[in-house]
C-alpha positions as CSV (number, residue, x, y, z in Angstrom):
1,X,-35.6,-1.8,-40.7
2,X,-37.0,0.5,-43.2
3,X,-40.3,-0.7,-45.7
4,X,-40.4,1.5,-49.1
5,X,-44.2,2.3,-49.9
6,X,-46.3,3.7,-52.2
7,X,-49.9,4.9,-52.1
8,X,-52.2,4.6,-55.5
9,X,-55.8,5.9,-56.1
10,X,-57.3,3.0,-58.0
11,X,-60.1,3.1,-60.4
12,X,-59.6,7.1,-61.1
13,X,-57.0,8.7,-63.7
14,X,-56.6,11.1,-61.4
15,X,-55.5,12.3,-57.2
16,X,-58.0,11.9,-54.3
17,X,-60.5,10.3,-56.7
18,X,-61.1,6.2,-56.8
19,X,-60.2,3.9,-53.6
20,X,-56.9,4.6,-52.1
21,X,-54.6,2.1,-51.1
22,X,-50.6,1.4,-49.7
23,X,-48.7,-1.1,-51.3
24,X,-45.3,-2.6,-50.0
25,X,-43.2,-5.0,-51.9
26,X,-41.0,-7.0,-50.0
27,X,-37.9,-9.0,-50.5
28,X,-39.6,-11.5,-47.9
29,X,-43.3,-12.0,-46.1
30,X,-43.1,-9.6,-41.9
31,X,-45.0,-11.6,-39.2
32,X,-49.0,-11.0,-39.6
33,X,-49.2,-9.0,-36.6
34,X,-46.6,-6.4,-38.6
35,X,-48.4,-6.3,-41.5
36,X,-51.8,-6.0,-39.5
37,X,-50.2,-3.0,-37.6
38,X,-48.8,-1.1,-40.5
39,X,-51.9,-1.5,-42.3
40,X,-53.8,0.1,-39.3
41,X,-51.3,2.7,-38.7
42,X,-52.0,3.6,-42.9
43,X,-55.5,3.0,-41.8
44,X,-56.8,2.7,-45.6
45,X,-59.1,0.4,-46.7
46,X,-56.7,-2.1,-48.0
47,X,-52.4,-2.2,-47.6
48,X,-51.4,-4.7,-50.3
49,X,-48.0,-6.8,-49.1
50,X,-46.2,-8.6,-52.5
51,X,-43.5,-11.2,-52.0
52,X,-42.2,-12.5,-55.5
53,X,-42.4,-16.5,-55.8
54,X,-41.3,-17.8,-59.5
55,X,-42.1,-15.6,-61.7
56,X,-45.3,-14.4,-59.9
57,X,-46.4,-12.4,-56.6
58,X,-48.3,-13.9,-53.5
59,X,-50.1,-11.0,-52.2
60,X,-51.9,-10.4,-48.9
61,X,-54.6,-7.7,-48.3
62,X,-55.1,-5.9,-45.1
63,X,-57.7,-3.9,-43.9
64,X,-57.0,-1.6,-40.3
65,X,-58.2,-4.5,-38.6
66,X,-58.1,-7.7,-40.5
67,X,-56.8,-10.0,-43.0
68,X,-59.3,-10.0,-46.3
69,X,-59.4,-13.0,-49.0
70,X,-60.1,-10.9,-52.1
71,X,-59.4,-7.0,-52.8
72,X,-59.7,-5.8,-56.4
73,X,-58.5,-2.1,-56.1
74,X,-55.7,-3.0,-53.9
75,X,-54.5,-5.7,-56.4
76,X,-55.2,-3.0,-59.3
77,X,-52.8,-0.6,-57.3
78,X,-50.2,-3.2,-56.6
79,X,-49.9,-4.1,-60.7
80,X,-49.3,-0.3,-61.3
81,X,-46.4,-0.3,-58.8
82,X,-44.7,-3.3,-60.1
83,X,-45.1,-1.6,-64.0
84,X,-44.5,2.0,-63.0
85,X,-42.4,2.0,-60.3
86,X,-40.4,-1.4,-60.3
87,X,-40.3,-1.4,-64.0
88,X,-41.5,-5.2,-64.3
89,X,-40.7,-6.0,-68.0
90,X,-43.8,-7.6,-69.0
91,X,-47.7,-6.8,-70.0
92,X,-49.0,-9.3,-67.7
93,X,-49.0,-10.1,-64.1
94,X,-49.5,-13.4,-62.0
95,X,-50.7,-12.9,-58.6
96,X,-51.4,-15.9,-56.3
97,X,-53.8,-15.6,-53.5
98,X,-55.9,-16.8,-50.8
99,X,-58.6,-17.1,-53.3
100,X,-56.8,-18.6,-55.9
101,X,-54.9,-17.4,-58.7
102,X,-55.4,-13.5,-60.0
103,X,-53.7,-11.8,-62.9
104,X,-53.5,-8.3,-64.3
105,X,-53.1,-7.2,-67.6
106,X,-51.9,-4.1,-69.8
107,X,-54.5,-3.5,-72.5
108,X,-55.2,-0.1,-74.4
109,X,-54.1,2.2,-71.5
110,X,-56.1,0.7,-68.9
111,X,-55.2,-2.2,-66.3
112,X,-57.4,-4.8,-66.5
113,X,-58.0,-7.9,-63.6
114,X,-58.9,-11.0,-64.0
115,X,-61.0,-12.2,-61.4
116,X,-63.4,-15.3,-60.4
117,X,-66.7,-14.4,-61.1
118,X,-68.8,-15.3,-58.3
119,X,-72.5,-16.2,-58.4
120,X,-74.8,-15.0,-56.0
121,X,-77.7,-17.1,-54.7
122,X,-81.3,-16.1,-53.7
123,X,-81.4,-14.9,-50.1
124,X,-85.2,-13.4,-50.4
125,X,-86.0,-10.0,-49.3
126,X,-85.8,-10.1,-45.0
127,X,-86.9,-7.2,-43.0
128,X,-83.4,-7.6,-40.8
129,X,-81.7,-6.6,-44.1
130,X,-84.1,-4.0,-45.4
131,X,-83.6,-2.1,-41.8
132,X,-79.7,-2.5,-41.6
133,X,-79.2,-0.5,-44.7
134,X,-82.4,1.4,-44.5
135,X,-83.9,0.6,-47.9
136,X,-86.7,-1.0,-49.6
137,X,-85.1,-4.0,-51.3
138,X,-86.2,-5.3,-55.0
139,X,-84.4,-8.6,-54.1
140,X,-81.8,-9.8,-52.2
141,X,-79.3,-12.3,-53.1
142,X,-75.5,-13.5,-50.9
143,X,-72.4,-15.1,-51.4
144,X,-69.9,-14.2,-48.7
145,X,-71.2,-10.8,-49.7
146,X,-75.1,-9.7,-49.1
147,X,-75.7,-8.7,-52.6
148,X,-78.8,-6.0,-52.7
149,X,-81.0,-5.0,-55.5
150,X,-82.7,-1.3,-55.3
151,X,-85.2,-0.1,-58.3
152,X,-83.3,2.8,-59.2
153,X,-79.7,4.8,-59.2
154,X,-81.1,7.4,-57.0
155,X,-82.0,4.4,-54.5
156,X,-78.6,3.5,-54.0
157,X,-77.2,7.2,-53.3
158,X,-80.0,7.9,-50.7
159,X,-78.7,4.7,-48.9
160,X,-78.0,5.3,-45.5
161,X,-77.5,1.8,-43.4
162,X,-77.0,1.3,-39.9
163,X,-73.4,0.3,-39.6
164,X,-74.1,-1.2,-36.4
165,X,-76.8,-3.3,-37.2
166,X,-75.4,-4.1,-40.5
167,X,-72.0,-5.6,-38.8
168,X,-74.6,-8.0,-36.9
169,X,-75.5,-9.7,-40.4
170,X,-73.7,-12.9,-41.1
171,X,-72.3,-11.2,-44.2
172,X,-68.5,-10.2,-45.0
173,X,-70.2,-6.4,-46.2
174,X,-73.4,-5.7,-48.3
175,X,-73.0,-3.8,-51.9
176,X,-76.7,-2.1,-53.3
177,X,-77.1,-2.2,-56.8
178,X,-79.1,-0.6,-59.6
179,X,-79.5,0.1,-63.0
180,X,-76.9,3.3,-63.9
181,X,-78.3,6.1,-65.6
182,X,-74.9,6.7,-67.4
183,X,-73.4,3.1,-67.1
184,X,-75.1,-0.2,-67.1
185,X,-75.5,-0.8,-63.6
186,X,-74.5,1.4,-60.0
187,X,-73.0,0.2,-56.4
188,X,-72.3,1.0,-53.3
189,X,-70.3,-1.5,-50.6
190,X,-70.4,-1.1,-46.8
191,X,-68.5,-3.6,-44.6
192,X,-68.2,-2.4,-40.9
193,X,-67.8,-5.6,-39.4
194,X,-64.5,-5.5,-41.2
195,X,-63.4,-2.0,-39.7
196,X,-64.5,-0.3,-43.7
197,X,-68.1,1.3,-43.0
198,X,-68.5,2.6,-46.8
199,X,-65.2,1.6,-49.6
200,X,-65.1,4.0,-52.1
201,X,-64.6,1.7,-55.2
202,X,-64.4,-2.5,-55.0
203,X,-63.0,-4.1,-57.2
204,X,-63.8,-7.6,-55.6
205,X,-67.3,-7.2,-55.4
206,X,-67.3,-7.0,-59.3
207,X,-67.1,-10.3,-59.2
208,X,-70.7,-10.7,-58.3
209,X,-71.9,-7.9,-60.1
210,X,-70.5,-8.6,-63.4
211,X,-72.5,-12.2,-63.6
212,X,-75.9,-10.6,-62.2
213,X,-76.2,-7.8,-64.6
214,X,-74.6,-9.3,-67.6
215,X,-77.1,-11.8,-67.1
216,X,-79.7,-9.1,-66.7
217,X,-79.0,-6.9,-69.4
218,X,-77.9,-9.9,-72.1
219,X,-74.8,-8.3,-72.4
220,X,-71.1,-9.4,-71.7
221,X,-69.2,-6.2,-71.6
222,X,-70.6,-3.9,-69.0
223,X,-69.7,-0.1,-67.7
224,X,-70.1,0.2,-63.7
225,X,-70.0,3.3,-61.6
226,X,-69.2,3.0,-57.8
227,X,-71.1,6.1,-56.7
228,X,-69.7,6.7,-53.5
229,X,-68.2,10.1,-52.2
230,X,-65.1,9.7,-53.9
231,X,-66.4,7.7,-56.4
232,X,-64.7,5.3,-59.5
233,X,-65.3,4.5,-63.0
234,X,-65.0,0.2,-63.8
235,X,-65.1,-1.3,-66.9
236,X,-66.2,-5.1,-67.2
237,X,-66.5,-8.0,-69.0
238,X,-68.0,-11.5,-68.4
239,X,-65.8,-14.2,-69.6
240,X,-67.3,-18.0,-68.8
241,X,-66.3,-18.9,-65.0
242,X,-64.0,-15.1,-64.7
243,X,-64.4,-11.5,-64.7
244,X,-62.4,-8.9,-66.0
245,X,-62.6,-5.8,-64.4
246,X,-60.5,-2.7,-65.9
247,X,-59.7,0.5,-64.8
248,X,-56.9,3.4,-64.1
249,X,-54.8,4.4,-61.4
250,X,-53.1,7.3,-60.5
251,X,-49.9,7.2,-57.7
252,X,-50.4,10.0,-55.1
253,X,-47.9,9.5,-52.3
254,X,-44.3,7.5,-51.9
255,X,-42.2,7.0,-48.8
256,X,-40.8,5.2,-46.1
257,X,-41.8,3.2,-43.0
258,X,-39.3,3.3,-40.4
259,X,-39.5,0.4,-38.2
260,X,-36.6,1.0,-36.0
C-alpha cells in the first residue's frame, strides 16, 4: 500500500517558518496503531488523517505518541491541502471532530478557523506551577490546558520550564501569555507529557486565549504572536461561544509512504 502526503508550514507565508505538520487524505480511516506509527515515524507535532463523510471531513490528529482532541495548525494545514492540492470546489470547509464540529474558511487571502472558544477558570498562582516553567506567574488560570499569565513579552521568551516536572502537572500542556509589544497579546505552549516539549505555533490554544484577552483588552478582533523559535503570526476574532483564528500556510514537502 502506498499513502500520498503532504507537509504544510502553518501560520507562516513562507518555508521553515510557522508549525509544521503531515497531512494524509484517505479514501478510508488505517487502524490507530497505523496512524500512531506513521505519525511518529513523521515525528511532527501533529499528522492530520482526513476521511470524507457527506460533504464534510472527519479528521484525526496525531502527535509521535498520541491521539490529541483539538489541533488548530494541523487543521489549518489540512484545509490548504484539500483547496490547493485536491482542488475542493468550495470557500468553506466542514470538519467533524472529536471535539465537535470545526470549519475553515477562505476570506481575503488568509484561511480562517472556526473554533470553540474555551474559557479558562481561576487556578490561583501555586508554587508547583511557578517552578515547572520557571517563572514568576501574574495569575494562573486551566481548562484542559494550564493557561499562564506573565507581566511582560520579554517574560514569556525568557521562559525556560522543566519539561520533566511540567509533564507531572495534571494538565494536557501549559501556554504563557502576555501583553505583545507588536500584537495584542504573546504565547508560548509546552506539552511534554504529550511527546511536544515546546509547539511552534497552536492554533488550538487560541481558543482560550482569544476569550481572556478580548475580554482584557475590550476588544473582539485581536493580533497574536506565537514567539517561539520558529515562530507564527495569528489573527483573531471573538465571536459569542467561537473563535476564529486566521492565518497562512505555505506547502514545503510532498511524497509517498510506502507501506509495503
Amino acid at each position: 500500500m502506498q499513502l500520498e502526503f503532504h507537509q504544510v508550514d502553518a501560520f507562516s507565508d513562507r518555508p521553515f517558518s510557522g508549525n509544521p505538520a503531515m497531512v494524509y487524505k484517505l479514501d478510508a480511516w488505517l487502524s490507530d496503531e497505523l496512524m500512531q506509527k506513521i505519525a511518529a515515524e513523521h515525528n511532527l507535532a501533529e499528522t492530520a488523517f482526513l476521511v470524507r463523510e457527506g460533504q464534510g471531513w472527519h479528521i484525526r490528529w496525531f502527535t509521535p505518541t498520541t491521539e490529541v482532541p483539538l489541533c488548530g495548525h494541523a487543521t489549518l494545514a489540512s484545509a490548504y491541502v484539500l483547496f490547493e492540492i485536491y482542488k475542493e470546489p468550495v470557500s468553506h470547509l466542514a470538519f467533524t471532530c472529536k471535539s465537535g464540529p470545526l470549519s475553515v474558511s477562505r476570506e481575503g487571502g488568509r484561511l480562517w478557523l472556526d473554533f470553540p472558544a474555551i474559557v479558562a477558570s481561576e487556578v490561583g498562582v501555586t508554587l508547583d506551577v511557578e517552578r515547572a516553567l520557571g517563572v514568576q506567574a501574574v495569575d494562573v488560570l486551566g481548562s484542559n490546558e494550564l493557561f499562564v499569565v506573565l507581566e511582560s513579552e520579554q517574560a514569556v521568551l525568557d521562559c525556560q520550564p522543566d519539561m520533566a516536572a511540567l509533564a507531572k502537572l495534571p494538565w494536557l500542556g501549559a501556554i504563557v501569555t502576555a501583553r505583545g509589544s507588536k500584537q495584542d497579546f504573546v504565547s508560548r505552549y509546552f506539552a511534554p507529557a504529550i511527546g511536544i516539549n515546546e509547539d511552534p505555533v497552536t492554533g488550538s490554544t487560541h481558543c482560550s486565549l482569544i476569550p481572556y484577552w478580548s475580554k482584557r483588552l475590550g476588544k473582539s478582533s485581536l493580533t497574536a504572536y506565537q514567539c517561539s523559535a520558529r515562530g507564527g503570526e495569528l489573527f483573531c476574532r471573538l465571536e459569542g461561544d467561537r473563535v476564529k483564528i486566521g492565518g497562512s500556510a505555505t506547502l514545503v514537502a510532498s511524497g509517498t509512504l510506502m507501506l509495503s
